[in-house]
C-alpha positions as CSV (number, residue, x, y, z in Angstrom):
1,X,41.5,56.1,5.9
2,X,41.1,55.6,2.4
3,X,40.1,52.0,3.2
4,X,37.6,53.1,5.8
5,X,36.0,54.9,2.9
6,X,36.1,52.0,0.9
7,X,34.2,49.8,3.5
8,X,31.8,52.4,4.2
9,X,31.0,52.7,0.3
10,X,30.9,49.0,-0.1
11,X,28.2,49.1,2.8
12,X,26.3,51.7,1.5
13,X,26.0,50.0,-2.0
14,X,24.7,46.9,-0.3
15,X,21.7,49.2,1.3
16,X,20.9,50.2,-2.0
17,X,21.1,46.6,-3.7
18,X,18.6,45.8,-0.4
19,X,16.4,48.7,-0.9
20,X,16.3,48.2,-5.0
21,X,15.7,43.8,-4.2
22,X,12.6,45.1,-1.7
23,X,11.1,47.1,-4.2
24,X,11.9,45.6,-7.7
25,X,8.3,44.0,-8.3
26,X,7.4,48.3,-8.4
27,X,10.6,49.1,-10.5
28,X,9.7,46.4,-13.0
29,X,6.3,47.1,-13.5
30,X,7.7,51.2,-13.5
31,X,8.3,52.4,-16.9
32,X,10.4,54.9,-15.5
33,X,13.6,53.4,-15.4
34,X,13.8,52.5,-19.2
35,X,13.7,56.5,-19.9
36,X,17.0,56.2,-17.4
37,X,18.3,54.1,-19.0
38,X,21.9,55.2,-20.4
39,X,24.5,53.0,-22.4
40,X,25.9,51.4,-19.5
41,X,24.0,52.1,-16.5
42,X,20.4,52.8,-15.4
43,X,19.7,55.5,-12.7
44,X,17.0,54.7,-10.3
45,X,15.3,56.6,-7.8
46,X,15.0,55.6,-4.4
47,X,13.7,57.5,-0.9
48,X,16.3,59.7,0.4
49,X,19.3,57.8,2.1
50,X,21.0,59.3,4.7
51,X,24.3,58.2,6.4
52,X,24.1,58.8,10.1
53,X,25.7,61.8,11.6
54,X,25.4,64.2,14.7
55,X,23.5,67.1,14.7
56,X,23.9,70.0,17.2
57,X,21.0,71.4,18.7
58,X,20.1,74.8,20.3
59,X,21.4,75.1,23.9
60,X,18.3,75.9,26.2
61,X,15.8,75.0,23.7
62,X,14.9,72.3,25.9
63,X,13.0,68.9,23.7
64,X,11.8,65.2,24.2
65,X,12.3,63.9,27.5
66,X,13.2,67.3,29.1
67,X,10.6,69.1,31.7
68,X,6.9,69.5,31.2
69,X,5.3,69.9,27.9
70,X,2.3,71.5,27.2
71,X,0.5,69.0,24.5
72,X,0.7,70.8,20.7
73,X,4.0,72.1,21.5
74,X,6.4,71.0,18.3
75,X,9.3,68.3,19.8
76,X,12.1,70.6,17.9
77,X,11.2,73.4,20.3
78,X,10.7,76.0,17.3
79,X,7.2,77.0,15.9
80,X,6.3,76.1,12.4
81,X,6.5,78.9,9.6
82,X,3.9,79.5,6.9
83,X,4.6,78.0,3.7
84,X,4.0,79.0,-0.1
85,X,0.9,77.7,-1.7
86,X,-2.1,75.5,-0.2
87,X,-1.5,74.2,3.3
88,X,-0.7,70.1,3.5
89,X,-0.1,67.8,6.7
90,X,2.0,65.7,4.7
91,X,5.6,65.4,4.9
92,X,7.6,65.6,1.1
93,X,9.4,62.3,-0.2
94,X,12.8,63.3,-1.3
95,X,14.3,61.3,-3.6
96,X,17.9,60.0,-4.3
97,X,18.6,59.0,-8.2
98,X,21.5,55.9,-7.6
99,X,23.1,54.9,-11.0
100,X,23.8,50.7,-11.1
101,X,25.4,49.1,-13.6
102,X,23.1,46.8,-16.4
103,X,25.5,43.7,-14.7
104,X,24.5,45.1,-11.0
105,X,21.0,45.6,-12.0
106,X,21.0,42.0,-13.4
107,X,22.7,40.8,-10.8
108,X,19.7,42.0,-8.3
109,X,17.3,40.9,-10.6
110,X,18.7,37.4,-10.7
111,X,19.3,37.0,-7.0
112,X,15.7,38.5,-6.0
113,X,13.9,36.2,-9.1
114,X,16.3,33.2,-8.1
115,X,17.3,33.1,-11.7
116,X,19.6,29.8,-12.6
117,X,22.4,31.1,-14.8
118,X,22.0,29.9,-18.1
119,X,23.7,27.2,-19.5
120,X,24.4,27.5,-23.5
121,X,23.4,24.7,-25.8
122,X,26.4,22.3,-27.3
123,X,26.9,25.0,-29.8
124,X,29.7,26.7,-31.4
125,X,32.0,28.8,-29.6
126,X,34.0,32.5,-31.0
127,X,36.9,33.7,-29.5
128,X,36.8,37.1,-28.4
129,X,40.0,39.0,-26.8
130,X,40.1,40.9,-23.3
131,X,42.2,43.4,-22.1
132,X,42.7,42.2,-18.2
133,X,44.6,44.1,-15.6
134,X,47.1,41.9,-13.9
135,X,49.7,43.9,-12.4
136,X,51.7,47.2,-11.0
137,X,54.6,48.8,-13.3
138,X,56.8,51.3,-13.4
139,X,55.9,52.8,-16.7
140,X,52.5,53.4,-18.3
141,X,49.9,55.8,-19.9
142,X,48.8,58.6,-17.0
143,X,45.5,57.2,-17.8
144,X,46.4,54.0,-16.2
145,X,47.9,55.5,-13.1
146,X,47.3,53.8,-10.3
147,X,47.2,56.7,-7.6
148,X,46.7,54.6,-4.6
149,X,50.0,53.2,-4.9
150,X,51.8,55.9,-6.2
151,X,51.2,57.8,-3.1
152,X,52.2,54.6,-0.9
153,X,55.1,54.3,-2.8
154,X,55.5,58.7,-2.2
155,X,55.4,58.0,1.6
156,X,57.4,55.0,2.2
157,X,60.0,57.0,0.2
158,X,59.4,60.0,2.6
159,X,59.5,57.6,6.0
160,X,62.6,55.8,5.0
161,X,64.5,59.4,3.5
162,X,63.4,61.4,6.6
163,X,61.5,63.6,4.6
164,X,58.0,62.9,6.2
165,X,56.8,65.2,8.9
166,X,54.2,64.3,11.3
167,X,53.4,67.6,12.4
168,X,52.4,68.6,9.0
169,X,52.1,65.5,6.7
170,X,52.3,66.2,3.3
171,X,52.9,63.3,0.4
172,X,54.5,65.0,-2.8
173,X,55.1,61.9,-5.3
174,X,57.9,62.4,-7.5
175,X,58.7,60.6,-11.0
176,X,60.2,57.2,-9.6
177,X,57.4,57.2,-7.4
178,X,54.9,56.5,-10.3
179,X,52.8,53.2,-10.5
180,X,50.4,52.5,-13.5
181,X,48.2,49.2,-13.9
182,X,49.7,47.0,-16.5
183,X,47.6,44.4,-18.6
184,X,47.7,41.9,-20.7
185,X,45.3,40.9,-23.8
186,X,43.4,37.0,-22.9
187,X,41.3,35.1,-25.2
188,X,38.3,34.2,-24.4
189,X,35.9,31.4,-25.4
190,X,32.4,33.7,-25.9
191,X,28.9,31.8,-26.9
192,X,26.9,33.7,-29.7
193,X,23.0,34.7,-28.9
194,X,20.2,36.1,-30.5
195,X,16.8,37.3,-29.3
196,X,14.1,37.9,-32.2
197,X,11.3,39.5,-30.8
198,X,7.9,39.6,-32.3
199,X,4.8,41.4,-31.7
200,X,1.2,41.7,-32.8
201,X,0.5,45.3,-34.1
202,X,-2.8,45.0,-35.7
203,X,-5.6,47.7,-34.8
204,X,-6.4,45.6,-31.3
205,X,-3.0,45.7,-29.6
206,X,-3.4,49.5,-27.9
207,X,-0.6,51.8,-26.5
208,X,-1.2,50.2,-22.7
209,X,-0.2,47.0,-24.1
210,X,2.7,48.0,-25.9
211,X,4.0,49.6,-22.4
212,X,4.3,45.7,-21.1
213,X,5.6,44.5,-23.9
214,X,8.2,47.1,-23.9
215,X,8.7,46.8,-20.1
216,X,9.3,43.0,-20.2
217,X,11.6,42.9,-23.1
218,X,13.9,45.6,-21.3
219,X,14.8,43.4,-18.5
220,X,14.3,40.0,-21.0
221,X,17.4,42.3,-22.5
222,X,18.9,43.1,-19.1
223,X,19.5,39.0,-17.9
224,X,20.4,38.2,-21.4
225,X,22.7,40.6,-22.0
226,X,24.2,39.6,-19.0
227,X,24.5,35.9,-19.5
228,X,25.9,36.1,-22.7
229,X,28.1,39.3,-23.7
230,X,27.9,40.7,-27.6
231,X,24.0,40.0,-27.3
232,X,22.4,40.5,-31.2
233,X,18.6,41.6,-30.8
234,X,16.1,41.5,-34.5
235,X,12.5,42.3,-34.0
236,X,9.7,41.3,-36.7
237,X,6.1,43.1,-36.7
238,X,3.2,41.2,-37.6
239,X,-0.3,41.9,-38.4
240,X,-1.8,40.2,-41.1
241,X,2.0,40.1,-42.8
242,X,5.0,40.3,-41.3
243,X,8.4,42.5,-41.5
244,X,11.8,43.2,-39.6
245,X,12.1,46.8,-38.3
246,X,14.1,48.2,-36.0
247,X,13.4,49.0,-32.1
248,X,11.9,52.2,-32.5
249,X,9.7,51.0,-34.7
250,X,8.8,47.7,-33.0
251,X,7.2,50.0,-29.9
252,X,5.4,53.0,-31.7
253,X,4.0,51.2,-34.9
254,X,0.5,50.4,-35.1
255,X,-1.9,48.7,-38.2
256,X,-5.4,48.2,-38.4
257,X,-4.9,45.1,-40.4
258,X,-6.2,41.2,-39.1
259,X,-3.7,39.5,-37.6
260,X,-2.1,36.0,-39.0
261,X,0.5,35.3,-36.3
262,X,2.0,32.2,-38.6
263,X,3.3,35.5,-41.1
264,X,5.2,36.1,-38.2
265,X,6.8,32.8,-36.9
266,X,7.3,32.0,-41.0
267,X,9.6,34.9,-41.3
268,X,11.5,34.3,-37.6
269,X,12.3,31.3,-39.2
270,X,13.8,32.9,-42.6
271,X,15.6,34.9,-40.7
272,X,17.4,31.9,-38.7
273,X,17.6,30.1,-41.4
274,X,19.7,32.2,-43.2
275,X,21.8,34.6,-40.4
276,X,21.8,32.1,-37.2
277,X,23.0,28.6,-38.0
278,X,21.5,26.2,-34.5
279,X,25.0,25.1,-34.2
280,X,27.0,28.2,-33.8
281,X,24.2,30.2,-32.2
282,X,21.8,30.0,-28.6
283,X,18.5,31.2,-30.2
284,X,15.9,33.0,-28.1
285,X,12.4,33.7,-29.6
286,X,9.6,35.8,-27.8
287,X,6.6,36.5,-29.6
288,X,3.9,38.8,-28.0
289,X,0.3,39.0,-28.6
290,X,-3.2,39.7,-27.6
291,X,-3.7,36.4,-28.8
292,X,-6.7,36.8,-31.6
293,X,-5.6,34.9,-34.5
294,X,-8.0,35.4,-37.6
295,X,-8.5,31.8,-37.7
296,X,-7.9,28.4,-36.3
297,X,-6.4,27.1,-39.0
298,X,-3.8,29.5,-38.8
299,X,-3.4,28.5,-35.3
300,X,-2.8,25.1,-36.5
301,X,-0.2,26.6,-39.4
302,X,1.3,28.0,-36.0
303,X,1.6,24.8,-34.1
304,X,3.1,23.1,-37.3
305,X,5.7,26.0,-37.9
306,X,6.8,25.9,-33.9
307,X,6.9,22.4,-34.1
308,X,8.9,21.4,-37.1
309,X,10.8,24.8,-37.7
310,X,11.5,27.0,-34.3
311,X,11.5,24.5,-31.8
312,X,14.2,22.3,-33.2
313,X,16.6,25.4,-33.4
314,X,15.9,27.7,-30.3
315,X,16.6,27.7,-27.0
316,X,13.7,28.8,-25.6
317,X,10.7,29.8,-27.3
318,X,8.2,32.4,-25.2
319,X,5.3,33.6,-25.9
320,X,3.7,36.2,-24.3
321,X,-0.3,36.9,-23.8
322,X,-1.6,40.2,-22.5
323,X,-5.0,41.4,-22.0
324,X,-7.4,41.2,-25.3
325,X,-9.3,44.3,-25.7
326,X,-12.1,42.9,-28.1
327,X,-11.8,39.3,-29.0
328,X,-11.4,36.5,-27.0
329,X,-7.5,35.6,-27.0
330,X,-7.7,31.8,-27.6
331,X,-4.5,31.3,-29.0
332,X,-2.8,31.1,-25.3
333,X,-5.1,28.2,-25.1
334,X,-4.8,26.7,-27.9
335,X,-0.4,26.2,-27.8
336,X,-1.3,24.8,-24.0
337,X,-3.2,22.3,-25.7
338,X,-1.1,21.3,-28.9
339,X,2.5,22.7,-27.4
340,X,3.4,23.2,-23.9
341,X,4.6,19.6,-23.6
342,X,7.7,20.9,-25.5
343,X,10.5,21.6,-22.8
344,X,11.5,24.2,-24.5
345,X,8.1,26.5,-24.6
346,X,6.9,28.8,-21.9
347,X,3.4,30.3,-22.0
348,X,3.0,33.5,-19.7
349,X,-0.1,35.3,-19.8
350,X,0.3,39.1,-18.9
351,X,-3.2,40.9,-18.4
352,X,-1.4,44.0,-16.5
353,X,1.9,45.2,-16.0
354,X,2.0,43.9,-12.3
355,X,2.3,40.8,-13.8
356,X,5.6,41.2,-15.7
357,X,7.1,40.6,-12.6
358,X,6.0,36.5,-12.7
359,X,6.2,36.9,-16.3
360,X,9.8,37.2,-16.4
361,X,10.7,34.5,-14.2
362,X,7.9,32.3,-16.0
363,X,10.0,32.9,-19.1
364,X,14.2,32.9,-17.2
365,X,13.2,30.7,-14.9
366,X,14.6,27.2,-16.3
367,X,17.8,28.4,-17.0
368,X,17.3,27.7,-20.8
């Protein structure tokens, strides 16, 4: 029975996973999900999902396929009753909130994106320690009891003593019965990995565009975190100066200053510089951006930072355009022209958030 159940669970899982894969162009673009968001999993909502079962009907009530109908007449066989409120002809969505885990979700993501795993740089690796479950024993905490087979154990005691009755089968485990999960405590090699984010928050970069900026970094964040475990995220602000602040800050801020983006990419690479060492870390850099610079000769400043300062050290190094509100965002332009060459640069421009969805796999898409 029990493995029945487990089948059957396993099945409906992979319904979900299908139903999340067919839809996850909506769900990316969806703010929703981030407000869902927990410390391990994410709950998403999907249509109502309904395991087939019988239903018994009303004897005599006749319904489809039995006798003459008159046309109008409901197929249920039972009139319809007046409701509360304005009258609609529309029938209600109902809605089932499934939780995944961040892994599952990246795993769907991956799979429906046809993601290449990522393959750390030549660099540096630590060792971290993990507590894997290997075995069965007789002792152990009750929070490591493994019921399943303490109840097999429970009945196999029962058939073999005599003491199990068909009639009225009851399993009643007793002490030697007991089975806990034992472990034991593996080193692992682990790469290190760091995403610095930066965004433009002068007076030009509105609320909408903040929304896809936050909405791409969240699942930037969910395949990283999956590819490489003990993730460390900074995040710098930049309009006509830069600073590090924290998350929070990164997506509510907002300055009325110009914008020098170099301010920005100067102080990504203090911050490398001086906490992330190229040979013991993979370096990740995203930097977003409505793409007015004050000038071109920062843009050239920019160019000659990526070039001789970020670009040697990182992994990859994205940058991000979305839509400009005033000016005429050359600076996407201008690093296709003096930049893209670099194998390790990808240029995504994002004018709505039904373009994250490219976006992303613009950006993950190499593997880097």
């Amino acid at each position: 029975m029990l493995l029945h159940i487990e089948n059957d669970h396993n099945r409906f899982r992979q319904i979900i996973k299908g139903k999340i894969k067919g839809n996850l162009r909506k769900y990316i673009s969806n703010g929703e999900m981030i407000g869902r968001q927990g410390k391990e999993l994410v709950s998403i909502p999907l249509p109502q999902i309904d395991t087939p079962k019988f239903r018994f009907g009303d004897n005599g009530r006749g319904g489809a396929g039995e006798g003459k109908g008159e046309p109008g007449t409901p197929v249920s066989g039972q009139e319809g009753e007046e409701g509360q409120g304005q009258a609609g002809n529309q029938p209600g969505q109902h809605l089932r909130e499934v939780e995944l885990t961040m892994d599952e979700l990246a795993e769907i993501l991956g799979e429906e994106l046809e993601l290449p795993n990522i393959e750390p740089r030549g660099k540096k690796e630590i060792i971290s320690e993990k507590d894997k479950y290997t075995g069965i024993s007789r002792v152990g905490p009750e929070s490591l009891r493994h019921f399943k087979r303490t109840f097999r154990e429970a009945l196999k005691r029962q058939i073999i003593t005599g003491q199990f009755n068909m009639e009225r089968p009851q399993i009643v485990p007793i002490r030697d019965d007991f089975r806990y999960r034992s472990w034991k405590t593996t080193s692992l090699p682990q790469s290190n990995a760091v995403i610095i984010y930066m965004m433009d928050v002068s007076g030009s970069m509105w609320d909408d565009q903040k929304q896809i900026v936050r909405l791409e970094t969240f699942w930037l964040d969910t395949w990283l975190n999956y590819q490489y475990k003990g993730l460390q995220t900074r995040y710098i602000v930049h309009d006509a100066q830069a600073a590090e602040v924290d998350r929070e800050t990164f997506f509510t801020i907002r300055e009325n200053g110009g914008t020098v983006i170099s301010s920005a990419y100067e102080l990504c690479h203090k911050i490398i510089e001086e906490d992330y060492p190229m040979d013991e870390w993979n370096i990740y850099c995203f930097h977003f951006s409505d793409g007015d610079n004050w000038s071109r000769e920062d843009n050239k400043t920019c160019a000659e930072v990526l070039k001789t300062k970020l670009l040697p050290v990182c992994n990859l190094f994205g940058y991000g355009q979305v839509e400009s509100t005033y000016g005429s965002g050359e600076f996407i332009d201008f690093l296709e022209e003096n930049i893209e060459d670099k194998e390790n640069v990808v240029l995504s421009y994002i004018p709505d958030k039904d373009a994250i969805y490219d976006s992303i796999k613009d950006f993950l898409g190499k593997g880097k």
